[in-house]
N, C-alpha and C positions, 0 to 999 in steps of 0.2 A: 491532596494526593500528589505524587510527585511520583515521576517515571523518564523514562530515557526511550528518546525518538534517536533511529539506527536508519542513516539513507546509506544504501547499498549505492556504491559508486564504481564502473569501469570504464576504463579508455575504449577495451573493443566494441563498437557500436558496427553491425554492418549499414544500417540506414543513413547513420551519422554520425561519421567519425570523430572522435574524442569527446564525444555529447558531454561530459559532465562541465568540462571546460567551455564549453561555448558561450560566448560574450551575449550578457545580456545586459546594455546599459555600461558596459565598462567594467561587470563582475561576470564573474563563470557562474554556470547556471546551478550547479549543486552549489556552492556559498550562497545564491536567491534562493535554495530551496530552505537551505537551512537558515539564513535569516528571516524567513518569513514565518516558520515555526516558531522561531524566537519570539515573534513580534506581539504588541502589547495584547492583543484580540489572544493570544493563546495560553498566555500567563492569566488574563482575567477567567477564562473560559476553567485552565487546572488551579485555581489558587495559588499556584507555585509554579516560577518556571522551569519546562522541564528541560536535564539536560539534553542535548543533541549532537549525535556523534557522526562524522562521516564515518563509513567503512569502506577505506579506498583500496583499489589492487595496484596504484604506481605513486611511485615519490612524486609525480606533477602533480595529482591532487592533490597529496599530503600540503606540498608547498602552497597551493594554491588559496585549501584552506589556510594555514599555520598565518599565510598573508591580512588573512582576513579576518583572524583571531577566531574563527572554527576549529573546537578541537577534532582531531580526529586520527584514523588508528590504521594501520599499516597491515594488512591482510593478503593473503594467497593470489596468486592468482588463477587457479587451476581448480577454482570452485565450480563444481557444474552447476548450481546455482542460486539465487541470492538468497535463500534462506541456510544455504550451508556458509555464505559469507557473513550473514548475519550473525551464526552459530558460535563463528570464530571472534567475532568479535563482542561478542557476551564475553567468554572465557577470556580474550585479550583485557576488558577493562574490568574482570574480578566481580560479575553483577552475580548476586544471589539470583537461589534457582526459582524464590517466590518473589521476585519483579518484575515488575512489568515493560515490558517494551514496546514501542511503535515502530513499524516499519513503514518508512514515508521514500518511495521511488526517488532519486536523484534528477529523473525529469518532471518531476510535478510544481514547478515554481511558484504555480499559481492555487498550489492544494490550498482550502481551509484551515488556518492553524484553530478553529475551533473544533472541527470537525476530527481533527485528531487529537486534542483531550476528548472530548465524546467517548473515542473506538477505546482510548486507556480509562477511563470512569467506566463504560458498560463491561467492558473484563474485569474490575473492580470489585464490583458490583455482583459479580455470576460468576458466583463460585464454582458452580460445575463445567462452566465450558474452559477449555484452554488456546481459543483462540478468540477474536472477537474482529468482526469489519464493518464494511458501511454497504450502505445501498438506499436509491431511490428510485422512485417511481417512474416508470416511461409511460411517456404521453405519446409516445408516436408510433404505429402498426410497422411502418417498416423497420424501425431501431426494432421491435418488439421480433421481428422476422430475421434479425442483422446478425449474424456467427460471429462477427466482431464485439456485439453485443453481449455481453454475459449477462446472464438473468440469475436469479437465487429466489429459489421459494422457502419462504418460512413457517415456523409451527406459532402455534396461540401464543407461545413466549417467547418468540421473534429471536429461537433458537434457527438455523439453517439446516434443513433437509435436504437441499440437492442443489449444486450450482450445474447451469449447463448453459452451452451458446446454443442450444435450441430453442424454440418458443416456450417457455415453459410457463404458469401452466397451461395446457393449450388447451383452446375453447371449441369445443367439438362441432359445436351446432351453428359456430357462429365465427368464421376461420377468418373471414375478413373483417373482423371487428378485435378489440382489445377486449383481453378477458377482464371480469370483476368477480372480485377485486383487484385493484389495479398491480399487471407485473411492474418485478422489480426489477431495476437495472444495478447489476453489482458493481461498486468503487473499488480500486485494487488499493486499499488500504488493509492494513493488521495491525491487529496487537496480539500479542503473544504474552504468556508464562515463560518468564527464561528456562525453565528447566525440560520445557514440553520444548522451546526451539533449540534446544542443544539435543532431543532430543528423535525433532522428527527428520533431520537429515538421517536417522539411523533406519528410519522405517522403509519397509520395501511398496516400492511403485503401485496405488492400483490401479486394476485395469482400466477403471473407467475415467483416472487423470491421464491415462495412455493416451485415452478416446478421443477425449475432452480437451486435451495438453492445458489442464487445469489442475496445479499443483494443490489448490484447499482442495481436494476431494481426497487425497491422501489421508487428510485427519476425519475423516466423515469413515472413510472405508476402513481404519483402524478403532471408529469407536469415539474418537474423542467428538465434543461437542463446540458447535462457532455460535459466537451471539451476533445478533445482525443490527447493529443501530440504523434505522430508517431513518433517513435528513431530507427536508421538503426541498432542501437545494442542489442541485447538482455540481461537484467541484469544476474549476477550470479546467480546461485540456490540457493534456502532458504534452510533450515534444517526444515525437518518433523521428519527425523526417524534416528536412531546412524549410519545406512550408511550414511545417509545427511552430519550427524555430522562429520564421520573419512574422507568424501572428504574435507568437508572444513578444516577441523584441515590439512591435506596435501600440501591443496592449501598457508598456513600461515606459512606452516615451524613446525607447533606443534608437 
């Protein structure tokens, strides 16, 4: 199987400015995101390696990848947001409406590159849904109670029914305990149908990604269907804030 990982990349960061750039080790951290996808664990995992593309909003990244022999692609910058960049950058490299793509965040250095063939094989796989992510299991009551937290409850066929940052599902009888079977902690990973991400920038807002400021509930409220790959592992932390940054610079030797 063979697909195309798409990391959205921009300079404005209010937490941490010029984030995609920031030295990890002597390389900017979206070229570690993307050579890490690259890497041998992700070609073994899809039998093929997949292509991976930045989608930058400024010529610093363009350069920074082109330095690093990352290809990548030259996009808007006046996206409200990274699935309308992602969008544009389907139609910039010419990808049919029936392939698949991954969206892998430009701070996740430390993502699974197995874990994203995974989320492109289970969209693969499940014809009926047009999107597909990750989640795993939380073992700990306050992560389980945490707003930062995203939870997703799933159907018998580990299609998604509802993401929310509330406790979901909550356990009535028994509030100070974790429910069973165990919640899940949702990954902000995707895969997508190109023709479904060209096509849900067009969709209008629902309410309850209003609620939630969780943009997969938009495809839930229109109808369309997300497959949920459950992974017994949890990925590495992304990078928000220069503490983000000084663990991971730690974790790489920098």
């Amino acid at each position: 199987m063979s697909f195309t990982v798409l990391i959205p990349a921009r300079l404005d960061s209010a937490r941490l400015p010029n984030k995609p750039l920031a030295d990890i080790g002597g390389i900017p951290m979206v070229v570690r995101v993307a050579q890490r996808v690259l890497s041998l664990a992700a070609i073994r995992a899809s039998r093929k390696a997949p292509r991976v593309v930045v989608a930058a909003d400024g010529q610093q990244i363009m350069s920074a990848c082109q330095a690093h022999g990352i290809e990548a692609v030259l996009t808007r910058t006046d996206h409200p947001s990274g699935s309308d960049r992602l969008a544009e950058a389907c139609t910039l490299l010419g990808l049919p409406d029936e392939s698949i793509v991954v969206n892998v965040q430009g701070d996740e250095p430390l993502m699974d590159p197995a874990l994203v063939a995974a989320v492109a094989n289970l969209l693969r796989k499940t014809p009926i849904a047009r999107m597909s992510t990750a989640a795993h299991v939380i073992e700990s009551v306050a992560d389980f109670h945490n707003p930062n937290v995203v939870k997703v409850v799933i159907d018998a066929h580990n299609m998604g029914l509802y993401f929310s940052r509330a406790p979901i599902s909550y356990p009535r009888d028994t509030p100070e305990l974790l429910p069973q079977p165990a919640p899940l902690r949702h990954i902000g990973i995707y895969g997508y149908r190109v023709g479904f991400l060209k096509l849900f920038p067009t969709l209008s807002r629902a309410p309850m990604e209003v609620t939630e400021s969780l943009e997969q509930l938009r495809a839930l409220w229109h109808g369309y269907r997300i497959a949920v790959h459950v992974t017994a592992h949890a990925p590495g932390p992304g990078v928000d804030t220069p503490q983000d940054l000084e663990r991971v610079r730690n974790l790489f030797g920098a």
